[in-house]
KEVEXSE-834191 format. One record per residue (C-alpha): x, y, z. Coordinates in steps of 0.25 Angstrom, whole numbers, plus 5000, padded with zeros to 4 digits. Example, Ala and Ser with C-alpha at 12.3 -4.5 7.8 and 13.67 -1.06 7.14 Angstrom:
<pts>
<pt x="5049" y="4982" z="5031"/>
<pt x="5055" y="4996" z="5029"/>
</pts>
This chain:
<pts>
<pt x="4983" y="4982" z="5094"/>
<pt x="4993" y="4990" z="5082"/>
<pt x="4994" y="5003" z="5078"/>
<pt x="4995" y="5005" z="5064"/>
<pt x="4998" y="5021" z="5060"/>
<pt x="4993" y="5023" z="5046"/>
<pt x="4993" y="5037" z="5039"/>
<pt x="4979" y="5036" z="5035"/>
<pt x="4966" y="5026" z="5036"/>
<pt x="4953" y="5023" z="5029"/>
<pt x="4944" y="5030" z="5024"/>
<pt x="4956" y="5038" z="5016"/>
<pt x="4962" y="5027" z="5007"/>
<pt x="4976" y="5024" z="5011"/>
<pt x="4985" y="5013" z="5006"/>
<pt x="4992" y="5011" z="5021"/>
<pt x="4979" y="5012" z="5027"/>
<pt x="4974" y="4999" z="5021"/>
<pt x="4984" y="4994" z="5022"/>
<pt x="4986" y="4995" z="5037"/>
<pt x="4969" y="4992" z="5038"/>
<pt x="4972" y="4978" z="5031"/>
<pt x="4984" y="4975" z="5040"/>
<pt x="4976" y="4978" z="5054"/>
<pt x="4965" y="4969" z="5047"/>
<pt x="4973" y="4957" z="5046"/>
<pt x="4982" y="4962" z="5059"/>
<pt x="4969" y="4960" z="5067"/>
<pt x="4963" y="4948" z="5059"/>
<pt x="4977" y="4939" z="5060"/>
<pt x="4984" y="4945" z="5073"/>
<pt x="4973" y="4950" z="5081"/>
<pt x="4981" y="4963" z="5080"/>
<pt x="4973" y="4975" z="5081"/>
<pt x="4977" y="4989" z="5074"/>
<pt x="4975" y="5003" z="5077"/>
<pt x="4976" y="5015" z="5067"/>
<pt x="4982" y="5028" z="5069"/>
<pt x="4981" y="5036" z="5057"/>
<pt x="4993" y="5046" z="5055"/>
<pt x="4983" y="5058" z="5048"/>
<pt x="4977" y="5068" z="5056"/>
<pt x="4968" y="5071" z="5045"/>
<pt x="4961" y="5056" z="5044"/>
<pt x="4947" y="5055" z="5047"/>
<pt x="4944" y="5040" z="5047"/>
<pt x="4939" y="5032" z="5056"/>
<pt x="4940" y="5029" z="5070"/>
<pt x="4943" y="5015" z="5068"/>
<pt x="4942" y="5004" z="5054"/>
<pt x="4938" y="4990" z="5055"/>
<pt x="4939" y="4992" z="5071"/>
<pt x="4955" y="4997" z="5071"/>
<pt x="4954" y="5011" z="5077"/>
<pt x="4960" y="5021" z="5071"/>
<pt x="4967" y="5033" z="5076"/>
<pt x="4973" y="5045" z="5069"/>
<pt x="4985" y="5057" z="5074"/>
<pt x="4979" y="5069" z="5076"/>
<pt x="4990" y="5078" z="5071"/>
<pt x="5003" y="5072" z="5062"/>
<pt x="5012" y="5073" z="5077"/>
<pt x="5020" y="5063" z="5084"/>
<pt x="5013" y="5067" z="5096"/>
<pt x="4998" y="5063" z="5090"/>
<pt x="5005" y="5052" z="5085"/>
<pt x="5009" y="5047" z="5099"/>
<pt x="4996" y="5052" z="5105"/>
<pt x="4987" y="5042" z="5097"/>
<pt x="4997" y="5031" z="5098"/>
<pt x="4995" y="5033" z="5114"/>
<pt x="4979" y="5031" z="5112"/>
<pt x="4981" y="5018" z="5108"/>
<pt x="4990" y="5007" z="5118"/>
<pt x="4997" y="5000" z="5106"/>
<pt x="5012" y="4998" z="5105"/>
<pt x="5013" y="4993" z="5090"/>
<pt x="5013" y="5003" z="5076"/>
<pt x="5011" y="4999" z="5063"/>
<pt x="5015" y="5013" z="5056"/>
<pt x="5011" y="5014" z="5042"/>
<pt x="5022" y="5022" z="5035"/>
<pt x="5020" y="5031" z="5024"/>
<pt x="5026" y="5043" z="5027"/>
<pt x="5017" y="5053" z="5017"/>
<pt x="5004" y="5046" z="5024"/>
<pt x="5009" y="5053" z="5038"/>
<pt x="5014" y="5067" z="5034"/>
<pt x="5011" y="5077" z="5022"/>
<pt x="5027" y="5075" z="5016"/>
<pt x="5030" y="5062" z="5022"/>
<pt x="5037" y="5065" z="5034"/>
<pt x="5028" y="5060" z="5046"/>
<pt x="5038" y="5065" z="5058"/>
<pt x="5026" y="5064" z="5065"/>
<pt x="5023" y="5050" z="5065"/>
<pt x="5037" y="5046" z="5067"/>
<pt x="5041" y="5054" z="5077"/>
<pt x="5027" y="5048" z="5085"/>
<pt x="5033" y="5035" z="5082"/>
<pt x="5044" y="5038" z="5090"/>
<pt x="5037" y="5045" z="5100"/>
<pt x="5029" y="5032" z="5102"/>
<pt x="5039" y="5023" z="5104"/>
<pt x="5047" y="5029" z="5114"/>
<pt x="5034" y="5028" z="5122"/>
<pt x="5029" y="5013" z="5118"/>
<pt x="5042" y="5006" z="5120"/>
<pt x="5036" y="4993" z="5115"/>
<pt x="5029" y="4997" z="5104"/>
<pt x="5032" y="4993" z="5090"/>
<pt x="5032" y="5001" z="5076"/>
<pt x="5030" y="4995" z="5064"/>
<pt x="5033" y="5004" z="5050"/>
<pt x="5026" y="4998" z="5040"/>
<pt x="5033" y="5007" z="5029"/>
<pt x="5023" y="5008" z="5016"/>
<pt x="5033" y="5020" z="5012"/>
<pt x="5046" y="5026" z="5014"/>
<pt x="5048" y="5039" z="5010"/>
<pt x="5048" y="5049" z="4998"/>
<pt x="5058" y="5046" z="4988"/>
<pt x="5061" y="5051" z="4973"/>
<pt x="5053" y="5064" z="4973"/>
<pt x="5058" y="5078" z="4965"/>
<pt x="5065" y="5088" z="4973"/>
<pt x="5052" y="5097" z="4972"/>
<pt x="5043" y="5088" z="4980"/>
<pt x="5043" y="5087" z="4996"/>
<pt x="5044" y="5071" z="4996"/>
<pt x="5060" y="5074" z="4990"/>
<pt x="5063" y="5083" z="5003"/>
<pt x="5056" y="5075" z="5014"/>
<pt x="5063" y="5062" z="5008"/>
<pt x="5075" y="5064" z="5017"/>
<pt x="5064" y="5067" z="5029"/>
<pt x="5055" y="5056" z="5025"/>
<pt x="5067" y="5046" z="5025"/>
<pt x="5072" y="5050" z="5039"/>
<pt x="5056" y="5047" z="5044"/>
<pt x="5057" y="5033" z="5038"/>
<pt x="5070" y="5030" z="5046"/>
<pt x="5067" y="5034" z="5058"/>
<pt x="5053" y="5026" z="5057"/>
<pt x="5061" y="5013" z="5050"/>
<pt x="5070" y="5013" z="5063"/>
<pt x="5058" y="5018" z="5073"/>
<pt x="5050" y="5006" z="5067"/>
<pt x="5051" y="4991" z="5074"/>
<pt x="5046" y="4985" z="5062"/>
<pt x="5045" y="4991" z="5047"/>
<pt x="5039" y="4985" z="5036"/>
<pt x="5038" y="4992" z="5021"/>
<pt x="5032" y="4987" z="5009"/>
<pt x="5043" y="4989" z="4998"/>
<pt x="5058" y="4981" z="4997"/>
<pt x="5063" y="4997" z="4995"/>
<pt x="5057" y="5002" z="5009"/>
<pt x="5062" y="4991" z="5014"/>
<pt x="5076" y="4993" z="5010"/>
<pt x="5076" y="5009" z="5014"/>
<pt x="5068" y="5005" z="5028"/>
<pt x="5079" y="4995" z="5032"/>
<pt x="5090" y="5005" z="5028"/>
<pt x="5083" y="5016" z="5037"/>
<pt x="5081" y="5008" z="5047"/>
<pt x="5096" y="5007" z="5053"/>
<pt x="5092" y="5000" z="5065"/>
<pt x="5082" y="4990" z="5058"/>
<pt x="5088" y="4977" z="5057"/>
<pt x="5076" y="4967" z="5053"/>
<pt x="5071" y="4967" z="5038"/>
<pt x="5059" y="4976" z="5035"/>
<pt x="5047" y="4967" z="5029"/>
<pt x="5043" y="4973" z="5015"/>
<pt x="5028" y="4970" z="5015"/>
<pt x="5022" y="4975" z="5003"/>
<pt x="5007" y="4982" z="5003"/>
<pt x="4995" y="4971" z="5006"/>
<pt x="4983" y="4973" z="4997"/>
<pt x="4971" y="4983" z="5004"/>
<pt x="4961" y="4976" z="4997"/>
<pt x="4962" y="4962" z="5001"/>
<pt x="4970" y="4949" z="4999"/>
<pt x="4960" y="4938" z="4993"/>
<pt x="4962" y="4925" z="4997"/>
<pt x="4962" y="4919" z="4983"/>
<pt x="4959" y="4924" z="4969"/>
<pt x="4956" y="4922" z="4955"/>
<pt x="4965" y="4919" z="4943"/>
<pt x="4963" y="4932" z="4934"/>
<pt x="4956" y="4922" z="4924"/>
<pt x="4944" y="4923" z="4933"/>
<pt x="4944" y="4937" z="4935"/>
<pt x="4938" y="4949" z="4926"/>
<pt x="4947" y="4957" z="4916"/>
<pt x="4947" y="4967" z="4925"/>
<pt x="4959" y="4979" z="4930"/>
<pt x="4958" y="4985" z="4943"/>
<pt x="4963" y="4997" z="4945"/>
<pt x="4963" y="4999" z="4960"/>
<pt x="4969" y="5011" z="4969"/>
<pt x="4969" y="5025" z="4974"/>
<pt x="4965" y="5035" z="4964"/>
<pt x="4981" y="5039" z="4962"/>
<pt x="4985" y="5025" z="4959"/>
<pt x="4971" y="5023" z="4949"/>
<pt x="4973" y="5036" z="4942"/>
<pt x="4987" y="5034" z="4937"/>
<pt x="4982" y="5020" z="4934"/>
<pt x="4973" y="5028" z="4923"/>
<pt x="4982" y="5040" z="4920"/>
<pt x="4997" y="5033" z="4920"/>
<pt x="4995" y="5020" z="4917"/>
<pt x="4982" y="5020" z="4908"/>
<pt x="4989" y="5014" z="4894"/>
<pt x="4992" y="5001" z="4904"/>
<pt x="4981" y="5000" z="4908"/>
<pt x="4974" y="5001" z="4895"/>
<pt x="4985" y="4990" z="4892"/>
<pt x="4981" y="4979" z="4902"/>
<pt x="4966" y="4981" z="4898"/>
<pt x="4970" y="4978" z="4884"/>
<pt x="4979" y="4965" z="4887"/>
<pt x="4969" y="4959" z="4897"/>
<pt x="4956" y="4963" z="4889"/>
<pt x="4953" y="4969" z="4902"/>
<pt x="4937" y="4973" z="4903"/>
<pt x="4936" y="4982" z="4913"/>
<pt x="4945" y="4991" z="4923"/>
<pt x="4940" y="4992" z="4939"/>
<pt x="4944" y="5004" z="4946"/>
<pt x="4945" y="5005" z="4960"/>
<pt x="4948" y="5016" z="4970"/>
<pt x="4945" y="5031" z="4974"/>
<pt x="4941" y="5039" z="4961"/>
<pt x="4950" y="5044" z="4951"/>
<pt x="4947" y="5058" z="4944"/>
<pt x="4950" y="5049" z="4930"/>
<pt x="4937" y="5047" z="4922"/>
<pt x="4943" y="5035" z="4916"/>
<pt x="4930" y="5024" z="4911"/>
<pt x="4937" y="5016" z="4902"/>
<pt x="4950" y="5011" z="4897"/>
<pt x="4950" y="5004" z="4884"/>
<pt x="4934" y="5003" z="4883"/>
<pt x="4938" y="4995" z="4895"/>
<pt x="4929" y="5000" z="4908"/>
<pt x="4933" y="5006" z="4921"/>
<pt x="4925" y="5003" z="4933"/>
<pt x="4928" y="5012" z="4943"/>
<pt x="4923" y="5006" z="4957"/>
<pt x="4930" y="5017" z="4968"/>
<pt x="4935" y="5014" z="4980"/>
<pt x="4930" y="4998" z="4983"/>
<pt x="4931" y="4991" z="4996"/>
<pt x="4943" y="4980" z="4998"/>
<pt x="4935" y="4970" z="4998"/>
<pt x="4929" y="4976" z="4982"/>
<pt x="4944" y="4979" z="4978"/>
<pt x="4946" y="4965" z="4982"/>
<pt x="4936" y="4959" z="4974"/>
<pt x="4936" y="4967" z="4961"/>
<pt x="4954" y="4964" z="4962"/>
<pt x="4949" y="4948" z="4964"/>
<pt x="4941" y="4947" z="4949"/>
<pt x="4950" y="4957" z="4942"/>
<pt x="4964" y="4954" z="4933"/>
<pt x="4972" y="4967" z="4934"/>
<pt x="4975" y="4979" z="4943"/>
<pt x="4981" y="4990" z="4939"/>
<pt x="4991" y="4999" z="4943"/>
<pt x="4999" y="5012" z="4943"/>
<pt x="5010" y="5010" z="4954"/>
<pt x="5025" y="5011" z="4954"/>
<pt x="5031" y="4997" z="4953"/>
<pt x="5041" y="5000" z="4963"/>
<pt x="5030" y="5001" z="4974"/>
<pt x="5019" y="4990" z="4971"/>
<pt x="5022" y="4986" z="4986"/>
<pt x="5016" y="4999" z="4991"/>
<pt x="5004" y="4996" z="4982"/>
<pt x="4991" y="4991" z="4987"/>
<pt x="4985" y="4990" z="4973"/>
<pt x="4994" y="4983" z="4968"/>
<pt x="4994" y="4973" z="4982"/>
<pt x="4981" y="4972" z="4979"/>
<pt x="4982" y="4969" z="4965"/>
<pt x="4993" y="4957" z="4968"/>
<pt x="4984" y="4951" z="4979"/>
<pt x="4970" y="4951" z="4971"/>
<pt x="4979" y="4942" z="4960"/>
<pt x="4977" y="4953" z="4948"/>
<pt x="4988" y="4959" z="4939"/>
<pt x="4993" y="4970" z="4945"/>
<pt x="4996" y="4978" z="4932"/>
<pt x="5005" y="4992" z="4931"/>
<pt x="5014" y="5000" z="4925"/>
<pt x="5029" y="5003" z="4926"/>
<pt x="5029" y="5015" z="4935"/>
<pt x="5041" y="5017" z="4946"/>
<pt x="5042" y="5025" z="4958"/>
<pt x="5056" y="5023" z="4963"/>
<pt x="5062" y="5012" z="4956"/>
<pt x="5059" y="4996" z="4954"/>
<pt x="5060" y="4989" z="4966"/>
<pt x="5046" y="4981" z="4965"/>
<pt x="5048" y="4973" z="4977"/>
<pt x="5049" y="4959" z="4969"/>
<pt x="5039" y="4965" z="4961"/>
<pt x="5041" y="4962" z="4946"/>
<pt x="5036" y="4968" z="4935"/>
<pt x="5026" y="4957" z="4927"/>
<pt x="5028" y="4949" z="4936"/>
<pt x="5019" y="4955" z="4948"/>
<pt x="5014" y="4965" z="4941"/>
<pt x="5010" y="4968" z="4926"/>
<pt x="5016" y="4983" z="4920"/>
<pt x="5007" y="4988" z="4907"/>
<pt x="5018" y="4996" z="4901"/>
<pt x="5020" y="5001" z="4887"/>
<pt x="5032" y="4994" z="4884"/>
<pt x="5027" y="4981" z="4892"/>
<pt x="5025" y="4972" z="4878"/>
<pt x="5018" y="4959" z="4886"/>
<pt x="5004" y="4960" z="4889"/>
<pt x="4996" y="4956" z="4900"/>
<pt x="4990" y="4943" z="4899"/>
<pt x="4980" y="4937" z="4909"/>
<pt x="4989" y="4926" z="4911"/>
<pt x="5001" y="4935" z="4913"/>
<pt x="4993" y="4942" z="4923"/>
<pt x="4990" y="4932" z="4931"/>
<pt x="5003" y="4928" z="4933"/>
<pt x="5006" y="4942" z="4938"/>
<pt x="4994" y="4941" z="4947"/>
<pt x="4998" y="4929" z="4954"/>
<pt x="5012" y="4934" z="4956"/>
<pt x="5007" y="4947" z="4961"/>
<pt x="4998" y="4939" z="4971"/>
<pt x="5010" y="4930" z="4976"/>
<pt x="5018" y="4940" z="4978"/>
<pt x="5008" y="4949" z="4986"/>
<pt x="5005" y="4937" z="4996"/>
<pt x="5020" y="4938" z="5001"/>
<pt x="5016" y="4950" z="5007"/>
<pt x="5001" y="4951" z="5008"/>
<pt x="4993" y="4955" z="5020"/>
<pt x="4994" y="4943" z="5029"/>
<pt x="5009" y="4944" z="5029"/>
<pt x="5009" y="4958" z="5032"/>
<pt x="5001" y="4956" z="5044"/>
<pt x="5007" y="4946" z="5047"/>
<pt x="5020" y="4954" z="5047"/>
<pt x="5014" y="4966" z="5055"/>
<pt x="5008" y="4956" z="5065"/>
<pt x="5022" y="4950" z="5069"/>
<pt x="5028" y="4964" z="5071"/>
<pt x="5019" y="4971" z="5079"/>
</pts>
């Protein structure tokens, strides 16, 4: 048995929760590897235990109740789940590195593992807290990257900052982006056999700005592909948007994996509102490239343009003003089938293949 250390589990919908429930999955079912939750927030009322992997929580954010559940359970192996906002209000989780520490210097044997899905706060004004805990949330990251036996991340940036915290870390850290949360089907259609359909899958953050910042695109994409009919998918959004275009708007809520996956299986397009320069984090875009849709966006940056080998057009279609081509069903599937190559250089069987090794 693992411990994997997660700063939230279902019912609440969390992006590193999924993902840590679909690696434990495959963990169990490939390597016989069975996987304990302990959930970093006082606060979380879930279940006891999900699909028959128990589940513990801290019972106050303090290294000590961190040390004091670990002890309840006699395993020897962590699979910690960084994000550093997930574990404390302003992104500086003392609480859960200094634990750490404290348990290891009781379990001489046992091994950590940092799976990095974030760093730390970068690029904010000076009026925010994020520019003034930068400096402490940095230090956190070092003293975890060099606590940490193994470390993983899933961008080519992290990986770059992570090896040069890590002064005593000689061996390459793997950069595994994000694996799809609602499936990986075995085989699927060419897009000529699917409806002219966009899905517009996500939390209700990455849907409304779908609506409110990149609605001409949208309206764009519909046009080119004579689309007939928009699927929307996830928790509800305070926008009473019906229509685009005369085009209809079926708004079907949260769905089950299995749903998702089905409804991604017979549609050409999924749409997005992301920064480029952090698809690898994106599990709506994972999803998108493993279903073989288009994964269509717009040009919108966070940091910069490291895109991880991503290319514009190539991977991924952007509906920008001053984008003269248009989209064509031809041209989309080209993308598709690249998108979909791509993602299986990192999907979920070689992440758990991955973990498996290390632990």
């Amino acid at each position: 048995m693992m411990i994997q250390i997660v700063p939230q589990m279902p019912p609440f919908p969390n992006g590193v929760g999924d993902y840590s429930l679909a690696l434990a999955r495959r963990l169990r079912q490939d390597f016989g590897i069975t996987t304990c939750f302990f959930v970093g927030d006082p606060n979380w009322n879930g279940a006891t235990e999900i699909e028959n992997f128990p589940i513990h929580k801290v019972d106050e954010r303090s290294a000590k109740a961190l040390v004091s559940v670990l002890e309840k359970v006699n395993v020897t192996n962590i699979l910690l789940h960084y994000v550093g906002y997930g574990y404390a209000l302003r992104g500086c989780p003392f609480w859960l590195i200094d634990g750490l520490h404290q348990w290891q210097s009781r379990k001489h044997k046992g091994i950590l593992v940092t799976m990095f899905h974030e760093l730390y706060a970068v690029g904010y004004p000076i009026w925010s807290s994020a520019f003034w805990t930068e400096p402490v949330q940095k230090y956190l990251v070092a003293r975890l990257v060099n606590m940490s036996d193994h470390a993983v991340t899933n961008k080519r940036e992290y990986a770059k900052i992570l090896q040069k915290l890590g002064s005593n870390r000689k061996q390459q850290i793997p950069i595994l982006p994000v694996f799809s949360n609602v499936g990986e089907p075995e085989t699927i259609e060419p897009l000529n056999k699917r409806k002219p359909q966009v899905v517009v899958f996500g939390g209700a953050g990455n849907r409304s700005n779908v609506y409110e910042k990149s609605l001409s695109a949208l309206k764009r994409v519909c046009l080119e592909l004579n689309i007939q009919e928009i699927i929307d998918i996830g928790p509800p959004i305070t926008l009473p948007i019906a229509e685009i275009n005369n085009i209809p708007i079926v708004s079907l809520g949260q769905q089950s994996m299995e749903k998702v996956s089905s409804i991604l299986q017979e549609s050409w397009v999924g749409f997005f509102h992301y920064p480029l320069d952090f698809l690898t984090r994106s599990t709506i875009y994972a999803a998108y490239c493993a279903h073989g849709v288009i994964p269509v966006g717009t040009s919108y940056y966070a940091w910069g343009k490291e895109q991880d080998g991503l290319e514009e057009n190539q991977h991924y279609w952007l509906v920008d003003n001053h984008n003269h081509k248009q989209l064509t069903l031809s041209l989309g599937e080209a993308i598709a089938h690249n998108a979909h190559l791509w993602y299986h250089t990192h999907n979920l069987n070689i992440q758990t293949k991955l973990f498996a090794n290390i632990l």
